[in-house]
N, C-alpha and C positions, 0 to 999 in steps of 0.2 A: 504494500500500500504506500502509496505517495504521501510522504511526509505535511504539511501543511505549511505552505509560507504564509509568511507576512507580506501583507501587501507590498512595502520599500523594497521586494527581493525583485522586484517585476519590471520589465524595463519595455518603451514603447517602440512600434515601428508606425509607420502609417504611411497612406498615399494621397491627404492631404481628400480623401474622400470617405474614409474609414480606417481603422487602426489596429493591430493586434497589441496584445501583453504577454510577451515573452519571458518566463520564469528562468530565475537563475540556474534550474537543473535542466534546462535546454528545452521545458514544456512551453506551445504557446498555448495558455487556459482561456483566452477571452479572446475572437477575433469574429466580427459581427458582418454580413457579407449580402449585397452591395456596398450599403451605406453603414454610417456610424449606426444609426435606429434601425437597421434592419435585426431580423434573430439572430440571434449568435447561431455559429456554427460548432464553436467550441467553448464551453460554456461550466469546463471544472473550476473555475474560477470562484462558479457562485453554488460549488457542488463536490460532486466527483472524479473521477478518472471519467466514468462510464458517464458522463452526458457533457464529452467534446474536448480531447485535447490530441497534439502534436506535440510528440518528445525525439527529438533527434541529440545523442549523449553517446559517449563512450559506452559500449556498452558491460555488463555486469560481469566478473571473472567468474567462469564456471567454475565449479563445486569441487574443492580440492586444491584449486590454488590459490596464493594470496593475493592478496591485493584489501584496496577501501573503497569507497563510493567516490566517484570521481568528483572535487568542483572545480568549475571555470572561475576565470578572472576576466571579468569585462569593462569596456568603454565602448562609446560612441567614437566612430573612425572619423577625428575631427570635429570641425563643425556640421555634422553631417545628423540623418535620423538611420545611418546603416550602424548596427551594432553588433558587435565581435565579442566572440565567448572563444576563448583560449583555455582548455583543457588539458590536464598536463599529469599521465599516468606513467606507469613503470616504465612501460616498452612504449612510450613515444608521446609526440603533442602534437594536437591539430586545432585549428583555427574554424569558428563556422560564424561565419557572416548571415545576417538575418537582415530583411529588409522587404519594404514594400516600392515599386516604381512607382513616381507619379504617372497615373492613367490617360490616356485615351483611348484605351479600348477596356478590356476585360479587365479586372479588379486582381492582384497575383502577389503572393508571398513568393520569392525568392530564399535558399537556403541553400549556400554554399560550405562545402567541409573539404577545408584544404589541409591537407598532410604537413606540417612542419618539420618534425624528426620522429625517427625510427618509425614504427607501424599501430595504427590503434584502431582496434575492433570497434566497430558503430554501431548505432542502431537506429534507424528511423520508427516511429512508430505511430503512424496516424488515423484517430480514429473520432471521423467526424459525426454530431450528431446536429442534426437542422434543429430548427424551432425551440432554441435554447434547449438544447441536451434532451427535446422528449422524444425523434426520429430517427429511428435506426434506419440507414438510408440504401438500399440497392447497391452491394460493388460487385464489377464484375470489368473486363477488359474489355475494349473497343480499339482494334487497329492497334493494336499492341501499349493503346496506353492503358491506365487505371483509371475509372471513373466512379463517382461515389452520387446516385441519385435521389431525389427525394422530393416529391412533390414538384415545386418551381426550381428546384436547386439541380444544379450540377457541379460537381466538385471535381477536377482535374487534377492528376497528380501524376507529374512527369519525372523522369528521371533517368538515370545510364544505369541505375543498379536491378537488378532483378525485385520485382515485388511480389507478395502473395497475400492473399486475405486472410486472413487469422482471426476467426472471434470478433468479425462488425468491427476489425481495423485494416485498415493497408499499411505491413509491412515489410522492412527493408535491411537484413543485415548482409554489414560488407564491413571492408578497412581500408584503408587510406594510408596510405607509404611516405614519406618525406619526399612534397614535388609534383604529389597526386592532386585531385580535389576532384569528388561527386556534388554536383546541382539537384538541388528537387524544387521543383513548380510546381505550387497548385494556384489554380487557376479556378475563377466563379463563372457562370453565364446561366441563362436561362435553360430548365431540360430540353426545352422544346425546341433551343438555336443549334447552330451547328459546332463543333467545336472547337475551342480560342486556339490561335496557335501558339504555339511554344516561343518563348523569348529568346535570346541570347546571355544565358545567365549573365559571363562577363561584360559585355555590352548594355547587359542594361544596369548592373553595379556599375562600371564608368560614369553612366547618364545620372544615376542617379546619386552617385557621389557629388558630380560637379553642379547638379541643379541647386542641393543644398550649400555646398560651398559658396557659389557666387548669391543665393539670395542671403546667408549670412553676411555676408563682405557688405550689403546695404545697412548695416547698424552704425548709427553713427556716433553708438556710445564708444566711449575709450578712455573710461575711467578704471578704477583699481580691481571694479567686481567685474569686467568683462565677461571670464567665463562663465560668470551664472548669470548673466545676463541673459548673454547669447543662448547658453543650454535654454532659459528660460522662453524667449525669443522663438527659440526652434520649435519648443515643446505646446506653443499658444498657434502654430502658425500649423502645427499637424494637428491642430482641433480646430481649422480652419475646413468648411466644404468648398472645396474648392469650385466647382460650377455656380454654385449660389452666391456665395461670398457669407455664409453663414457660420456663425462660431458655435461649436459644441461647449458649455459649462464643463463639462466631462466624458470621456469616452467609455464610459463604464455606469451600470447601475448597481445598487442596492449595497456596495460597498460601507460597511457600516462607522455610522459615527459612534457607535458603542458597540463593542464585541457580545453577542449575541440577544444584542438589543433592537430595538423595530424604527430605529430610526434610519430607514432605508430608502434611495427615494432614487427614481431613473434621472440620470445629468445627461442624456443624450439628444440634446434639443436648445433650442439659442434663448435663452435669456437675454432681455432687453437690455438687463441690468450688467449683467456679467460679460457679452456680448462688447456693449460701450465702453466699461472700462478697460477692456481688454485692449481695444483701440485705443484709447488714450495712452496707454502702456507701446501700443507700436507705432502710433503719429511722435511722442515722445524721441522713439530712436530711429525715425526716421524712414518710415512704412508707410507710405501715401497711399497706395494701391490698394492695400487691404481696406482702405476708410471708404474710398473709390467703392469698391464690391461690395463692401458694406451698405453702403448707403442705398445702392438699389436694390439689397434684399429688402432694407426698410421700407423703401418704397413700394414694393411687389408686397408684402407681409400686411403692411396697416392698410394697405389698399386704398380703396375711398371713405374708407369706417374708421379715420382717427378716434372718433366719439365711443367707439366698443376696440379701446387699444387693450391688446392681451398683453400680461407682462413678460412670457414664452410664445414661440412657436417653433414647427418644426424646421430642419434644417433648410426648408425650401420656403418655406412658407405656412406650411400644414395648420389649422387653426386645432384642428382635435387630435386632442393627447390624452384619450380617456384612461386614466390611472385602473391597470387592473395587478392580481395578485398571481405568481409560476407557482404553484402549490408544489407541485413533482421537484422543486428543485429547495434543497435543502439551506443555503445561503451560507456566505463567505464565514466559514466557522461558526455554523450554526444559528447565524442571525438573520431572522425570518422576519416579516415576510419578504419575500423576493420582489418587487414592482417593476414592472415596464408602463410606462405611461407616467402623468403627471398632472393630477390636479389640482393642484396650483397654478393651472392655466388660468383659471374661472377667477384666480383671487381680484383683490384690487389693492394694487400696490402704486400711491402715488411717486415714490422716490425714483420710480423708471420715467415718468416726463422729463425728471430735472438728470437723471445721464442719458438720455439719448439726446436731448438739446446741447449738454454739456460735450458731447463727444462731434455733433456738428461744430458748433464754435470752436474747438480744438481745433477742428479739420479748415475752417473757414482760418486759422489762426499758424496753421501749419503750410497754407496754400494751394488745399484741394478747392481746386476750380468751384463758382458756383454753379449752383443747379437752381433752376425755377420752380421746380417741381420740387425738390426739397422746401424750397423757402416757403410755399404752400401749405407744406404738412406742417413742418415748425408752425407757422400763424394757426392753423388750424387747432395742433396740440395744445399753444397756452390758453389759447381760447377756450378750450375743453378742462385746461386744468383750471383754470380763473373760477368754473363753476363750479368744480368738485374740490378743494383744496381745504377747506374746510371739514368732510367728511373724516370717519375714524378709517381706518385702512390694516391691511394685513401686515404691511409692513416690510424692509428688508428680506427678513429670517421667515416671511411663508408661514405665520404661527396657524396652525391650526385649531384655535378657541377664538373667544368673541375677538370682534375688531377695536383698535383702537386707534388714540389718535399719537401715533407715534413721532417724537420728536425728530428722529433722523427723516422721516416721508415729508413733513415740512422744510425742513433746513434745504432738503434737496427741491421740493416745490418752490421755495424761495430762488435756490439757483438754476431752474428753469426761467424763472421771470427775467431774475438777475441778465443769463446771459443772452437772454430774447435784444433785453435792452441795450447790452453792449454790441451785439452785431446791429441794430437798428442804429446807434449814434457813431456808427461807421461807413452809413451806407448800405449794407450789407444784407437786409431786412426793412420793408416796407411797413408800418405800422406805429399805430398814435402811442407814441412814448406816454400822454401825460394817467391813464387809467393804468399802465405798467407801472410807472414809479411810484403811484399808491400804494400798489398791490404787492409791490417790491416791502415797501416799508413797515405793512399792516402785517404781511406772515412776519417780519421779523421781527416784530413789539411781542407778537400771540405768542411764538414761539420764548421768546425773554423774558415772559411775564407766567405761561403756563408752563414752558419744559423745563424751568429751572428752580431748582430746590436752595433757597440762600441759605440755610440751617448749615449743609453741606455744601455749599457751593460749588457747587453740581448740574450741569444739565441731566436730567432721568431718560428714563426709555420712553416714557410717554408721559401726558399730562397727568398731575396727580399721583404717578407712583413712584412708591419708593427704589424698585428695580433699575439696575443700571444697566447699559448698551455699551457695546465698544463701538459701533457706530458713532458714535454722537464725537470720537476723538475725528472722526472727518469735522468737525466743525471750522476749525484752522485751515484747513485742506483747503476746503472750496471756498473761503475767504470770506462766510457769512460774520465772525470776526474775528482778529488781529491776535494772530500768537501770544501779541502781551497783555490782552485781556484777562486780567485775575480769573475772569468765569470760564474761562479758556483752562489756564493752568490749574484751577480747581478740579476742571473735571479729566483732565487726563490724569491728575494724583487721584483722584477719587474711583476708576479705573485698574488704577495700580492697586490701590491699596484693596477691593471690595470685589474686585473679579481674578484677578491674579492668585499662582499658583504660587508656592514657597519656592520654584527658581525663576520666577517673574514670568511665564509665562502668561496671558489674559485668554479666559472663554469670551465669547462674543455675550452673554445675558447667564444671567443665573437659571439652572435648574434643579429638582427637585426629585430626584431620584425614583421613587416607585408613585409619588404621587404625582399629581398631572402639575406643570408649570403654567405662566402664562404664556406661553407658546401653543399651550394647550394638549400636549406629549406628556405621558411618563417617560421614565428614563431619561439618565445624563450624555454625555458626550464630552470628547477631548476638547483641546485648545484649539482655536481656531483659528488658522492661519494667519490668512489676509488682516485680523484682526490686530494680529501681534504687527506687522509691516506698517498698520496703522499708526500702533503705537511708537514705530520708531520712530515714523515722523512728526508725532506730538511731539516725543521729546526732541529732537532736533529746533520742529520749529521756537520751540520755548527755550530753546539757547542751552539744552543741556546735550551737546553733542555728542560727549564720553560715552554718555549712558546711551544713545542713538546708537551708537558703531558696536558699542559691547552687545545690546540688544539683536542688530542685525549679524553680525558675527556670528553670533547662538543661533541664530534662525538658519544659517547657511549651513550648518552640521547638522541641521535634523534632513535636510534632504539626502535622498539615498546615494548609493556610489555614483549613478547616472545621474545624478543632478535633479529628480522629479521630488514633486513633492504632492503630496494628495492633500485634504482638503480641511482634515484636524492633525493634531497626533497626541497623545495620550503622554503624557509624564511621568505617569506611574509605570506605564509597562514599557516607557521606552521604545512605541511603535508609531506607526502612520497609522491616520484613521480616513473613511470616508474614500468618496468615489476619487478615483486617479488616473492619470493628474489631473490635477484640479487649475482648469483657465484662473480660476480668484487669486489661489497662493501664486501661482507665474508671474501673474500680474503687480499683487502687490509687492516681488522680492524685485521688478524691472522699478516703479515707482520709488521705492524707497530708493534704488541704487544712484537713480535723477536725482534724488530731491536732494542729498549727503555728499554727490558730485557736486551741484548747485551753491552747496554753501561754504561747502569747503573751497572755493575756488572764489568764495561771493563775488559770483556773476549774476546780474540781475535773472530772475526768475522766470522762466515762460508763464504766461498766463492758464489759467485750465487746474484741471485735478492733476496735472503732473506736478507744478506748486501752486504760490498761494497768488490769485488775484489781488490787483489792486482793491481793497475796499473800496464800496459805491463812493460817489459823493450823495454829500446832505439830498434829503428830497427837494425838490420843488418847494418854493413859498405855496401853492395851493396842495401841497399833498400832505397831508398829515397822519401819523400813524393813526390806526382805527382804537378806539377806547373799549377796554374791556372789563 
């Protein structure tokens, strides 16, 4: 039986239209075929052996000889998403390169095992099951290749080595000499097309080495953290669909924020929220194109229904994501339930107006050309938000108990107005400033007067409670006010001191273990990433730099040997939690790396959530905060 990893053991490939997770002992357990949101094909990830994996490894010394369980030693070759597992047993070392092409045709893992020294026994061993691990699927040869079928599926599996079916798998033992190397392709299409033809294993590792090469060479970071930049960078840009221009939150589902806990939830679809700042993170280092693609999925996705904006949708556009439950599949170390789907679509979350405005103005600020048809939907949005901005909301975090009126969904509604206004007294946006600078000034009285606790001086999680957000340290961020605002510094030590763990790590909101929280969930969950990245730029901007760098320093060790990071990680057991990688933690380890290059160099600031906007000027003599 297959040992159990830890998520941080798992290392990504992708073709920038879907992705495998390749396990340190040469299994890939998660690899979902077309799309990121299609069913997994191999699916022991969230399971077993027996519903979907690929293990290609030295293979085991028969019965009487010595030897141990082989492990590799891996890196990404470069700046690149091809990753090399170097294995290294008595009688010899071979190399096997794993990788996905970027596509225009059939969707294909590539697996290369090239001999280094002496001679080492292999094993391929692949055995796919459709529909997330519940289909055992037809194998059988056609024209001397292996086919594996199943409903709409067709699985291809090429290779120079002899294979046989064994047990609802296709396998393949051979060895590899110093000098040698065996290819295996598998290859997707529909059962009912004809079948993809075979790549040039070499040739297409060439292409797809130098695709990722030259698009990293575009970061125009070159600061101290480069490498986790870049890894960072790579890792946001292969949760990227590449046809649509649509960002996946994650390429993986129900990965748990509590080890066999129900807080499981599918990341395989764009959030507005996560989506935006994700760009913000690659307009920052210099990624125009992605903003480009992006902007016309928004345009395709909100359609002509600004007015019913979803805070999700699917990689193309898809409006339904009806959240259902894999019963037959056991979940990642026993943490059920399993979901594909997401309802959290239906929520209402105003803090998505205020980044997807915010990631236009980026983009208008970066020098992605205007669009007419953007500046339509922008007018359209505030408009929409100006009526609803008032209402209580889901919020960030998706709580699933009542709604409220949470302090971060304002602050962000604030900086939807805010920066409506700043591309309007640029030119840049058509529309009557004098009902915006009202509207600008009245959320930020409400918010000043109701999200803030002066006892503790503190902004809270929402009006009237005692509960704190790590949220609410974006305050500074997006320039609602000035780093040296006491209520500023209050609530990032308030933060520190009230959600923080004994080695300073921060959760994103308090929860409550078996009773239900105001999230509206039982059970807890690790430290949350992006939240800690948060806090390093509180401390930064409030002039405590030391504590900034030591704080991100500590963050840069919890990512794995590959440089990914998933989406919590837990302090007590020393592990990664949560779906992986995670677009959020990418993003906020590229951001932080800006904002610490930024000051330590004090260079004036770009404008945007990369750092801190100029504060508004005073309103208008006719506009005056609303009294409450």
């Amino acid at each position: 039986m297959k040992r159990l990893p830890r998520i941080e053991h798992y290392g990504l490939i992708g073709d920038m239209q879907t992705s495998a997770h390749v396990c340190d002992d040469g299994s890939i357990d998660w690899l979902c075929l077309p799309r990121f949101d299609s069913p997994a094909i191999f699916a022991s990830l969230l399971g077993t052996q027996k519903h979907g994996t690929w293990q290609i490894a030295p293979a085991s010394p028969p019965p009487g000889r010595s030897g141990s369980e082989a492990e590799a030693k891996r890196r990404y070759c470069g700046d690149s998403l091809v990753l090399e597992s170097v294995w290294r047993i008595p009688t010899g070392s071979v190399r096997v390169l794993d990788f996905m092409p970027p596509r225009d045709g059939a969707p294909q893992v590539i697996r290369i095992v090239e001999g280094l020294t002496g001679e080492v026994p292999m094993i391929s061993a692949m055995r796919p099951r459709p529909g997330y691990g519940s289909v055992s699927p037809w194998i059988h040869e056609v024209g001397g290749r292996m086919v594996a079928e199943a409903g709409a599926d067709a699985l291809w599996l090429d290779t120079c080595v002899q294979q046989v079916e064994k047990d609802g798998a296709i396998v393949s033992a051979f060895a590899v000499a110093a000098g040698q190397s065996v290819a295996f392709v598998l290859s997707w299409c529909p059962s009912h097309a004809a079948a993809p033809d075979v790549p040039d294993p070499e040739v297409a590792l060439t292409e797809t080495l130098a695709y990722w090469r030259e698009w990293a060479q575009e970061c125009t970071y070159d600061g101290p953290f480069r490498e986790p930049v870049v890894r960072s960078l790579i890792a946001l840009k292969a949760m990227t669909y590449g046809p649509s221009g649509g960002i996946v939150a994650a390429p993986t589902t129900s990965l748990p924020e509590e080890i066999g806990g129900g807080r499981n939830w599918d990341y395989r679809f764009t959030w507005l929220r996560d989506a935006s700042t994700t760009l913000a993170a690659l307009l920052g280092t210099g990624y125009r194109q992605e903003a480009q693609a992006w902007r016309r999925w928004l345009l395709r996705a909100v359609a002509g229904d600004p007015e019913n904006l979803q805070i999700m949708y699917g990689i193309t556009g898809e409006r339904d994501l009806q959240e259902r439950e894999l019963a037959w599949l056991p979940g990642y170390e026993g943490s059920t339930p399993v979901r594909v789907g997401n309802g959290a679509a239906d929520q209402l979350q105003l803090d998505v107006y205020g980044e997807v405005i915010e990631t236009l103005y980026l983009a208008h600020q970066s020098g992605v050309a205007h669009c007419a048809d953007t500046a339509v939907l922008h007018q359209r949005l505030v408009e929409h938000l100006a009526q609803r901005w008032q209402e209580p909301d889901e919020g960030i975090w998706e709580i699933r108990g009542a709604r409220r009126h949470f302090v971060h969904s304002k602050v962000m509604a604030w900086v939807a107005v805010d920066r409506t206004i700043r591309l309007a007294e640029v030119g840049a946006l058509d529309v009557d400033l004098t009902p915006l600078v009202e509207l600008r000034a009245t959320i930020h009285h409400e918010v000043c007067t109701k999200g803030f606790d002066p006892a503790r001086n503190t902004f809270t999680q929402s009006y009237g409670s005692q509960e704190l957000d790590a949220a609410t340290l974006l305050i500074p961020r997006v320039g609602f006010l000035p780093p040296s605002d006491p209520r500023v510094i209050g609530t990032v030590d308030a933060v520190r001191r009230e959600l923080s763990t004994p080695d300073g790590l921060v959760y994103r909101y308090p929860t409550r273990g078996k009773r239900t929280g105001v999230d509206g969930m039982a059970g807890d969950e690790g430290t949350f990433l992006l939240c800690n990245f948060w806090l390093v730029d509180g401390l930064a901007l409030t002039g405590r730099l030391d504590e900034a760098h030591a704080l991100f320093e500590r963050l840069l060790t919890l990512r794995n040997g590959l440089g990914l990071l998933a989406e919590e990680y837990d302090p007590v057991q020393q592990r990664q939690l949560g779906n992986f990688p995670q677009a959020f933690s990418h993003m906020g380890l590229i951001q932080s790396a800006l904002l610490l290059q930024q000051m330590a160099t004090q260079s004036s600031p770009h404008q945007g959530t990369v750092a801190v906007p100029a504060p508004p000027r005073p309103p208008a003599a006719h506009a005056r905060p609303a009294q409450t």
